[in-house]
Every structure is written in structure tokens, then in C-alpha cells.
Phi, psi and omega in degrees: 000142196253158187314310155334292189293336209266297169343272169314324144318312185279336175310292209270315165306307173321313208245037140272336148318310198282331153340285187299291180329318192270336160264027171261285181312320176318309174306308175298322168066035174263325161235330193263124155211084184271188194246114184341297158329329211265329180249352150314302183303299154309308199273322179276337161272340210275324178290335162298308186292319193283345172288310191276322170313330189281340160250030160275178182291340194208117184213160189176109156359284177277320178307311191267037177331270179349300171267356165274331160323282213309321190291306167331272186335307210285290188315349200270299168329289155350290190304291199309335190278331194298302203300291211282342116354297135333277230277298180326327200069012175312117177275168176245121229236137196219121170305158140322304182296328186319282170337336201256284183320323136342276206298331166287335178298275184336305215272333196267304186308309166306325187271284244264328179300320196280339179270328165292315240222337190243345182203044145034058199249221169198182194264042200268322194274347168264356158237024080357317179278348185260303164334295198307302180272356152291314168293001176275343204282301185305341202291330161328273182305315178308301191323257186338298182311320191288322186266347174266158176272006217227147182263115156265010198236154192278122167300305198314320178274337189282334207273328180304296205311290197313296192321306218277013218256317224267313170297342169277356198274294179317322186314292166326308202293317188254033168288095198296350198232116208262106179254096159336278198310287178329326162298319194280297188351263184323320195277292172349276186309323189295308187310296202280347157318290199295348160289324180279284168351288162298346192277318170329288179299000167297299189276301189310288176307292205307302179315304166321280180325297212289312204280346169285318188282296188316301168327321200277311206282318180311306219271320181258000000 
């Protein structure tokens, strides 16, 4: 196994561990409540982008480690927020942005069908256009985190996804032989792990502070 593969492997586990992990509490629905819309949105782009990388000029297994993990990871999620919907009797309620975001997947998906199939063009420019709109996808979930008082979302898992984002990113960068789309991936997903992250530690710290005070105020 080349140093490469070994990269890409841990690349894939890191960020299917944190899978398992964010539906096992999702399921118990004690820390973990994510929001349906938010991973529709996600399990749809992310799946999107790994299709259309695969009809660019230069695609690989191993450089885009990340985003076939992801895709696993995000559609497994996904299957599980439905499933627990269901049980729930939750109806599923979609914002104007959400809607937007949905109708450009769709609108990207067509522009891409239409340059492979129809003028044998290839998908570098329709996932270039999927980045893009991935950072409209995660902003779903910031948006919630920035405005709640309460963490519903797993560190442990956002923090596998940021690690395993950052090795494939490193992997990439001192690769000789320079896979684009993987870069931009792998640079993309690191940024926008790590904003759900801090945004997380965000929530975690302010809370901390009220319950030192709150503790402080209790005593005297």
C-alpha cells in the first residue's frame, strides 16, 4: 500500500466513523437532532459532485477518497433523519432557501447531463458549480447552529469529517501527480467542516460561561 492509499484510507474511515457515530446518538435523539432539509441538501450535492468528478479528464478513487466516503457517510444519514421522520410523523417542511437550493441541484444536474451526453463535453465545470453550491448547502446547518442556544449537532462527528478532509487536502497538495477537482474538494469541505465546528464550540462555550455564572450566583 502506497503512502497515498494509506492517506486515503484513513481519509475514508475518519470520515465514516463520525457517520456511525452521528446516527447512533441521532437514533437515541438525546444529543444528536439534525434537520432533514439540511441533509437532503447535503447527501444531494455531495453525490452530485462525486458523479460529475468522475466524467472530468483526470478522476481517482484514491485522490477523491473524501468525497466517496462522504457520499456513503451523508446518503446513510440521510436514510436515518427520514427513517426517524417517519416514525416520528414529522412532516417535511422545506424554507424558500432550502427550495432554492434543491432547484439549483437539480438545474446543475441538467447542465451537466447536458454537456456529457449532449456535446461530449465532461463534468469539470458542473462540479466546480457543486462547490460552489455546497457552501449554500452547509450554510443550512451554520444558519441553525449561529442562531440556537442549544448544540444539536455531534463535534465528534464534524471534527472526523474536518481530520479526515485535512488529510486528503494535505495528500492532494503534495501530490505530484494534481488532481484539481480533489483539491478544491478536500480545500472546500475543510473550510466548511471547521466553521460547523467552531460554530459548535461556540454554542458549547457561551453555555459553559452561563452555568459558571449561573453556579457563581447560586453560591453567594
Amino acid at each position: 500500500m502506497t503512502l497515498r492509499e494509506l492517506s486515503a484510507l484513513v481519509t475514508a474511515v475518519s470520515i465514516l466513523v463520525g457517520a456511525v457515530w452521528y446516527i447512533f446518538f441521532a437514533l437515541r435523539g438525546d444529543k444528536v437532532k439534525p434537520v432533514l432539509a439540511s441533509w437532503i441538501i447535503i447527501a444531494g450535492t455531495m453525490t452530485l459532485s462525486f458523479v460529475t468528478y468522475w466524467t472530468s479528464p483526470k478522476h481517482s478513487l484514491v485522490s477523491n477518497a473524501a468525497n466517496a466516503a462522504s457520499v456513503l457517510a451523508a446518503l446513510s444519514i440521510l436514510i436515518t433523519v427520514l427513517l426517524l421522520s417517519v416514525r416520528g410523523r414529522k412532516a417535511i417542511i422545506f424554507s424558500i432557501f432550502q427550495k432554492w437550493c434543491l432547484v439549483i441541484s437539480g438545474l446543475i444536474a441538467v447542465f451537466w447531463v447536458t454537456l456529457v451526453w449532449g456535446f461530449n463535453g465532461t463534468g469539470f465545470v458542473p462540479n466546480i458549480l457543486t462547490q460552489f453550491l455546497m457552501f449554500i448547502g452547509y450554510f443550512v446547518t451554520a444558519e441553525k447552529l449561529w442562531r440556537s442556544t442549544k448544540n444539536t449537532e455531534s463535534i465528534v462527528t464534524w471534527s472526523c469529517i474536518m481530520f479526515g478532509c485535512v488529510i486528503a487536502l494535505c495528500t492532494n497538495l503534495i501530490s505530484s501527480d494534481t488532481d484539481i477537482l480533489a483539491i478544491i474538494y478536500a480545500g472546500r469541505a475543510t473550510v466548511l467542516s471547521a466553521t460547523i465546528v467552531g460554530l459548535m464550540c461556540r454554542i458549547e462555550r457561551k453555555n459553559w460561561i452561563a452555568c459558571v455564572n449561573k453556579s457563581k450566583c447560586e453560591a453567594v
